[in-house]
VEXDREN-638247 format. One line per field, with one value per residue (C-alpha): residue number from 1; residue in three letters; x negated, z, y negated. Coordinates in pm, whole numbers. Each point is the difference from the previous one (the first is absolute). Example, Ala and Ser with C-alpha at 12.3 -4.5 7.8 and 13.67 -1.06 7.14 Angstrom:
pos = [1, 2]
code = [ala, ser]
east = [-1230, -137]
up = [780, -66]
north = [450, -344]
END
This chain:
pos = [1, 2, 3, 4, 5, 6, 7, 8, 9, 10, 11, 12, 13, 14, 15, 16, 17, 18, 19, 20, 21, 22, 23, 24, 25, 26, 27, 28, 29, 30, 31, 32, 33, 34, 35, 36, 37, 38, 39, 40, 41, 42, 43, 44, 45, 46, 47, 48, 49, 50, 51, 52, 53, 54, 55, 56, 57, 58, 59, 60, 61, 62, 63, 64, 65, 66, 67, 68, 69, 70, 71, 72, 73, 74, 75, 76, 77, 78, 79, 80, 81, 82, 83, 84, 85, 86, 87, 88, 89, 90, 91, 92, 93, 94, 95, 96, 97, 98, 99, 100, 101, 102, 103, 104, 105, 106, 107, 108, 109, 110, 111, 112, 113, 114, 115, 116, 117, 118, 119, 120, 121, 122, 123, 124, 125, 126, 127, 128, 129, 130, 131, 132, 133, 134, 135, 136, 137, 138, 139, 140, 141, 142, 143, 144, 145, 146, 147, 148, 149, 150, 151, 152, 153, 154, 155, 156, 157, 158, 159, 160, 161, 162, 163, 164, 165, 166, 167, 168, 169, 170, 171, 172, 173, 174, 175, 176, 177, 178, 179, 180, 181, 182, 183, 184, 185, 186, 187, 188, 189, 190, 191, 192, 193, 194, 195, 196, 197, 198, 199, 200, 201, 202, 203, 204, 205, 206, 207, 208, 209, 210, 211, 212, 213, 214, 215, 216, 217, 218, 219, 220, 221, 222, 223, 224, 225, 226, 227, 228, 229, 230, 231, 232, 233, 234, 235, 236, 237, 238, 239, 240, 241, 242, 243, 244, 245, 246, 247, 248, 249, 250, 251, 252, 253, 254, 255, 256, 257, 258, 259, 260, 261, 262, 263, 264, 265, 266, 267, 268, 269, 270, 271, 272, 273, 274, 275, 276, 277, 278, 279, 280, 281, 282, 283, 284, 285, 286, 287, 288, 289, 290, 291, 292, 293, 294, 295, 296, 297, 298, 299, 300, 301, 302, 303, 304, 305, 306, 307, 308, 309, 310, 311, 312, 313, 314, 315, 316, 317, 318, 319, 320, 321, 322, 323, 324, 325, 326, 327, 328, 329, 330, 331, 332, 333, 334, 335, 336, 337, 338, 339, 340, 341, 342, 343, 344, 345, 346, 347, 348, 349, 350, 351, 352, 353, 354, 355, 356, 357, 358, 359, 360, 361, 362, 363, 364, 365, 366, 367, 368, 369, 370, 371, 372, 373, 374, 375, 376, 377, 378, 379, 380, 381, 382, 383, 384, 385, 386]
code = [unk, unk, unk, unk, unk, unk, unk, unk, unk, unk, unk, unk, unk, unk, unk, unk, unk, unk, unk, unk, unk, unk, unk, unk, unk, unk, unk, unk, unk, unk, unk, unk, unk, unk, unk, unk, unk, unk, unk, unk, unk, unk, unk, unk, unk, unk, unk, unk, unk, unk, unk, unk, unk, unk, unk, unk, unk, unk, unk, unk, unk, unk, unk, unk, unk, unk, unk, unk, unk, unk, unk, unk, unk, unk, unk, unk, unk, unk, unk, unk, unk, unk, unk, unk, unk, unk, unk, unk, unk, unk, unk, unk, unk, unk, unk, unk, unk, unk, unk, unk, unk, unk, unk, unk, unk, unk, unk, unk, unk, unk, unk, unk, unk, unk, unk, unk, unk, unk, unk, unk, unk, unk, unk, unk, unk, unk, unk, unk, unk, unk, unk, unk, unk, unk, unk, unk, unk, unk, unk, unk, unk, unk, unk, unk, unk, unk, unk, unk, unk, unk, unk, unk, unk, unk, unk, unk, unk, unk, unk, unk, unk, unk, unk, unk, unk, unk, unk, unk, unk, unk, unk, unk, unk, unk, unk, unk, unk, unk, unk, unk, unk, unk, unk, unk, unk, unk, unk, unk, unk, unk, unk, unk, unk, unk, unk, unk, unk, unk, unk, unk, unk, unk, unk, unk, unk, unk, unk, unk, unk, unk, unk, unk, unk, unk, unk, unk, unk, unk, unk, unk, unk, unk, unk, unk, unk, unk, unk, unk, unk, unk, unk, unk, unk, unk, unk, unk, unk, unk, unk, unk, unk, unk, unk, unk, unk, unk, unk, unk, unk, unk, unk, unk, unk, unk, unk, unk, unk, unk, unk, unk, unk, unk, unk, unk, unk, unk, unk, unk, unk, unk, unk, unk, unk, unk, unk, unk, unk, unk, unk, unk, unk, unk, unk, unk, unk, unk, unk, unk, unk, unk, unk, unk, unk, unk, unk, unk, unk, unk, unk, unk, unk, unk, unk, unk, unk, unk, unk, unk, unk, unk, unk, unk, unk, unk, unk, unk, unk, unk, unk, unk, unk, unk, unk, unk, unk, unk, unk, unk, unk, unk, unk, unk, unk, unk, unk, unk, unk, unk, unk, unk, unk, unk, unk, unk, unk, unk, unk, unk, unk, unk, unk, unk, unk, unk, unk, unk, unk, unk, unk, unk, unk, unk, unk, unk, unk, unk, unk, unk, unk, unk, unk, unk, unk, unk, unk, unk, unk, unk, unk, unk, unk, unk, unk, unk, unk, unk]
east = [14575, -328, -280, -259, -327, -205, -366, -224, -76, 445, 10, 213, -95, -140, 203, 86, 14, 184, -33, 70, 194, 129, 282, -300, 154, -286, 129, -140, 27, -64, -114, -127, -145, -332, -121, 95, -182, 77, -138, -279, 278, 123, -352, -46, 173, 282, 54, 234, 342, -69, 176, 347, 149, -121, 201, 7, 281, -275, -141, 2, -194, 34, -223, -88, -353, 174, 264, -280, -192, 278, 33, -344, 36, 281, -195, -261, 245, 177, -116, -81, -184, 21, 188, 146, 298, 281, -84, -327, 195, 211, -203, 139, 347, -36, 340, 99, -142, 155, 269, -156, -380, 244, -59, -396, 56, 214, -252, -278, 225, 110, -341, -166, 280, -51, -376, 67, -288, -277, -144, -211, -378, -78, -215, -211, -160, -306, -30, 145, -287, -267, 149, -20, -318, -164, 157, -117, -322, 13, 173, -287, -279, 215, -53, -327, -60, 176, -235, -263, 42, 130, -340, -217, 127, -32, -386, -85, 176, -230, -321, 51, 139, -274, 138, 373, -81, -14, -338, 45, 256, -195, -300, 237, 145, -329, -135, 333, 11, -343, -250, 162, 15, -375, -6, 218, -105, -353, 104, 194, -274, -252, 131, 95, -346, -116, 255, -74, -352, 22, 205, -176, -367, 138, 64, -345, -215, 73, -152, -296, 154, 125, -174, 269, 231, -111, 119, 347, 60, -150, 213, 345, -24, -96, 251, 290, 24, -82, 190, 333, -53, -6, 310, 208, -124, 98, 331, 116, -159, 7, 320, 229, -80, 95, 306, 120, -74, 189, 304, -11, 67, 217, 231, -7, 112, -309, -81, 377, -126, -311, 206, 279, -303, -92, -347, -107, -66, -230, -249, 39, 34, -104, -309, -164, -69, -37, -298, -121, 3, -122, -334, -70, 2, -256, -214, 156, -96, -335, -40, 218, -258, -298, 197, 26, -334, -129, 219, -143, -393, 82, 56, -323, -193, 143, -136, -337, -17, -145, 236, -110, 7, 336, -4, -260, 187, 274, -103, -209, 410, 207, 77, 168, 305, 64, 7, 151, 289, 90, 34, 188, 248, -28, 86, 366, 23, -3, 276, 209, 24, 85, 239, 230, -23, 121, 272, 126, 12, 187, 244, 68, 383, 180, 86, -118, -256, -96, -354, -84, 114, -168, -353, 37, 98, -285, -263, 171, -18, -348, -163, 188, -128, -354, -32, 195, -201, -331, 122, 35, -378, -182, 146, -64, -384, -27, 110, -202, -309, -51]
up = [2850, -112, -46, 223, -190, -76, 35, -241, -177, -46, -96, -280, -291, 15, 11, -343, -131, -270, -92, 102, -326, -194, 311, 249, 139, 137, 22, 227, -32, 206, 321, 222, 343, 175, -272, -301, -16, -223, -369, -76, -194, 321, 166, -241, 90, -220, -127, 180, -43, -269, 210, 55, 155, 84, -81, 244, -153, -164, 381, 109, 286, 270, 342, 250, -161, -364, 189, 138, -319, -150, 232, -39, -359, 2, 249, -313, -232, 210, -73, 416, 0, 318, 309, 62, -126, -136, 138, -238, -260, -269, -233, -205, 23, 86, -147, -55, 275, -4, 272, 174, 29, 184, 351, -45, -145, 258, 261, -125, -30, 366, 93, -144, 41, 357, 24, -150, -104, 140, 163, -90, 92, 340, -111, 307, 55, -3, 398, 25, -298, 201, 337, -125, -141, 359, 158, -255, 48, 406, -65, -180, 256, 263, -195, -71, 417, 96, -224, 68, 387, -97, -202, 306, 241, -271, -43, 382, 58, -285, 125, 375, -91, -351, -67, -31, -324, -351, -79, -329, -113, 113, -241, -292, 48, 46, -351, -171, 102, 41, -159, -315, 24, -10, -428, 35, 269, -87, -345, 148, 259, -248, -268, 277, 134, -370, -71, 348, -83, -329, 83, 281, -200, -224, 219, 231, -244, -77, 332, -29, 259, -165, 257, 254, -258, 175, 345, -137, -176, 325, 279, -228, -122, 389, 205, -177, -422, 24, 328, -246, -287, 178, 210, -342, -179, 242, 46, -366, 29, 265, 147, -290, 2, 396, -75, -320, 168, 346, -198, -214, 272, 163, -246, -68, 396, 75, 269, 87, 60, 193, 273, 49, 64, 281, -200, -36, -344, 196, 111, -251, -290, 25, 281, -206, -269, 218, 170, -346, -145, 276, 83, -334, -136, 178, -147, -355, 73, 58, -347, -150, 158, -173, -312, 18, 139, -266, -294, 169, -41, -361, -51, 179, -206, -290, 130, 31, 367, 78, 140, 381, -13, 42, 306, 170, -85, 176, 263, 149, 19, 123, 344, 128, 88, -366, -42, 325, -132, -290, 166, 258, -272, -206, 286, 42, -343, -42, 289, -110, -376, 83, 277, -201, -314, 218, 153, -281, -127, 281, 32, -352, -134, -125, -372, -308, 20, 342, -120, -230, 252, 301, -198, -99, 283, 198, -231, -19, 401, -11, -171, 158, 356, -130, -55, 325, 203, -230, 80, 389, -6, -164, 248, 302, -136, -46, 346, 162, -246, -161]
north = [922, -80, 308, 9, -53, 300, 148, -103, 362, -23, -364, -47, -275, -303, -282, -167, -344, -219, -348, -259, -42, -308, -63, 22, 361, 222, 338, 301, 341, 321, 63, -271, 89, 12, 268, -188, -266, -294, 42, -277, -206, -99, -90, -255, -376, -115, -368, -203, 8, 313, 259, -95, 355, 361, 266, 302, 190, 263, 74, 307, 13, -236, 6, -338, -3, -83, -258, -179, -5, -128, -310, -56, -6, -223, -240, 4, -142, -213, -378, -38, 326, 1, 137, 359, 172, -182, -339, 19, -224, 38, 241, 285, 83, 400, 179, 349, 157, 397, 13, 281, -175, -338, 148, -3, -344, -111, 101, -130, -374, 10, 109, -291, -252, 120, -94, -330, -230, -2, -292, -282, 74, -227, -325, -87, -314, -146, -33, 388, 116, -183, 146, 372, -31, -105, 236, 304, -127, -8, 353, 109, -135, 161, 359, -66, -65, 288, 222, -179, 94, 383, 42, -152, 248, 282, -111, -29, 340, 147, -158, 89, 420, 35, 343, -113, -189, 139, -28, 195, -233, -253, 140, 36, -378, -139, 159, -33, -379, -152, 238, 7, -365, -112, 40, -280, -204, 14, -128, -261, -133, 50, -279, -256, -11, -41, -279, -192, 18, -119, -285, -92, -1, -206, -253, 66, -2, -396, -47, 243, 229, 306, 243, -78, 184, 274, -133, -71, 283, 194, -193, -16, 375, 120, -199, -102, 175, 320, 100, -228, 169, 349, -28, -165, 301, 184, -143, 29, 366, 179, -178, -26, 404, 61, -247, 194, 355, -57, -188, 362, 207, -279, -10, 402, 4, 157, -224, 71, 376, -104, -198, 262, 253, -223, -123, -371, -130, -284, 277, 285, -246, -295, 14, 266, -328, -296, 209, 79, -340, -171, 202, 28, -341, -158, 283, -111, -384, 72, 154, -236, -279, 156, 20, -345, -86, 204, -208, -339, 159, 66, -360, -107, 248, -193, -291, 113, 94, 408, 240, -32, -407, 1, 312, -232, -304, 139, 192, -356, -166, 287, 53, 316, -185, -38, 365, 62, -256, 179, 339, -143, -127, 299, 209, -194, -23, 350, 54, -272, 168, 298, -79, -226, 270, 235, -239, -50, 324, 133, -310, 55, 44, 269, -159, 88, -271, 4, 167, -258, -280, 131, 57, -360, -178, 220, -143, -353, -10, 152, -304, -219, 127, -12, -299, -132, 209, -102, -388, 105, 177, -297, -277, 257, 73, -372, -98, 288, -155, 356]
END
């Protein structure tokens, strides 16, 4: 009978290779089990039709880790390359395998002659492709519902019982997430409101009317920019970070441990961010506005308008429903970012990639919820005439 392979601080040497000489005979030598690896020679592919025949009589060592590296080596060289076991092809011939290794040999055959090949991959259709992509996506909205309603209730019991919620957390979420953000946003709001109000003095000043720069800049920047730009920012941010966190401790079962102690990951997890990112961005938009406001006055002041022309300018054509509209929207915003970052942290897989997937996906749906909800708000303010 064959040996049975041994530990690694008693394995014997490595295994040895010869040829393949002028007949095409590869010969191998020594041990070969799951702590003899191949030597390099063998790693590297052979021409066709080069190796005619292996020749095992130098084995010593035989386990089911050097059969099955054997068939796959023979599947190499076979001219399908292809298949399992013996009905890979014609390949090498393999010959003078040592009589006492032939019962490890002869398992290993019946054992893959046994699992025979395995089948083709499924082709599905067109019609089926189409079919199981609506009904992912109806899957997904379905998720994105149920936590949707989970995170309601979880918000309306922390607003009605105050001292329940974890206002520390809360704290730490709100400076982690938002607080650290305004570098960025600031930035951000700050060179669209100069862009917008250089392109649109270019264009004003053909008709002798570049004061109402200010007005544009002003209404676009209030209502509609700088509560965008904040919640995007915020979205590839703040989101992707509550997405990539969550699918962390998802995948390293954490949230596993959470629900056999009895705890929800909605309310201990997840609320602790959605309150976070939703009080605290409409207190980001408003900076972000004067950071663009401020990039629009630079561009008047260019133009040879003083610093408070533009302040009066605008403060004659705003009406508090402007700012009252962008707070509003920042508001949702806010919940709607960190809601589906957290979603889809916490929905996430348990694969290697689940992390990456989940964090992109969250950021993905994100933007693509801003601006439905951004199309809903603007035909809703129009039809209310806000």
């Amino acid at each position: 009978m064959a040996q049975a392979p041994l530990p690694p601080s008693m394995a014997p040497n490595a295994l040895g290779c010869e040829g393949p000489d002028s007949e095409g005979v590869l010969r191998l030598t020594g041990p070969l089990t799951a702590y003899t690896p191949p030597p390099r020679l063998l790693n590297k592919p052979f021409a066709p039709g080069r190796v005619k025949a292996v020749d095992l009589s130098g084995l010593t060592l035989l386990d089911l880790n050097g059969a099955a590296w054997l068939f796959a080596f023979r599947r190499a060289l076979s001219p399908r390359g292809s298949g399992r076991g013996p009905a890979a092809g014609p390949g090498p011939e393999l010959r003078g395998l040592p009589q006492a290794l032939s019962p490890v040999w002869k398992l290993a055959e019946d054992s893959f002659a046994a699992a025979g090949e395995p089948p083709p991959p499924r082709r599905s259709g067109r019609v089926e492709r189409v079919g199981e992509t609506v009904l992912g996506i109806v899957t997904d909205l379905r998720d994105l519902a149920s936590f949707l309603g989970e995170s309601l209730v979880c918000l309306a019991s922390s607003l009605a019982k105050p001292w329940t919620a974890r206002w520390g957390e809360v704290s730490a979420q709100a400076e982690k997430s938002v607080v650290n953000a305004l570098p960025v946003t600031s930035l951000v709001a700050f060179l669209v409101g100069l862009i917008l109000a250089f392109q649109a003095a270019m264009q004003m000043q053909m008709f002798g009317v570049d004061i109402f720069v200010a007005d544009l800049v002003g209404i676009s920047v209030i209502r509609e920019l700088g509560t965008l730009l904040t919640a995007i920012v915020l979205a590839g941010r703040s989101g992707s970070a509550f997405s990539s966190e969550l699918a962390s401790m998802k995948t390293n079962q954490e949230i596993d441990a959470l629900l056999t102690m009895g705890l929800s990951p909605a309310r201990d997890l997840a609320l602790p961010r959605i309150l976070a990112l939703t009080f605290a961005t409409p207190l980001l938009t408003v900076l972000a506005d004067f950071a663009g406001l401020l990039g629009g006055n630079v561009v008047m002041m260019t133009l040879g308008y003083p610093f408070m022309i533009f302040w009066d300018e605008l403060s004659r054509h705003l009406d508090i429903s402007d700012i009252a509209t962008g707070l509003f929207k920042a508001f949702v915003f806010g919940f709607t970012v960190a809601m589906i970052g957290c979603q889809r942290g916490l929905y996430a897989g348990d694969s290697p990639g689940a992390v990456g997937e989940a964090t992109t996906r969250g950021v993905v749906t994100n933007i693509i919820a801003i601006a439905v909800l951004d199309s809903l708000f603007a035909v809703l303010f129009y039809a209310m005439g806000w």
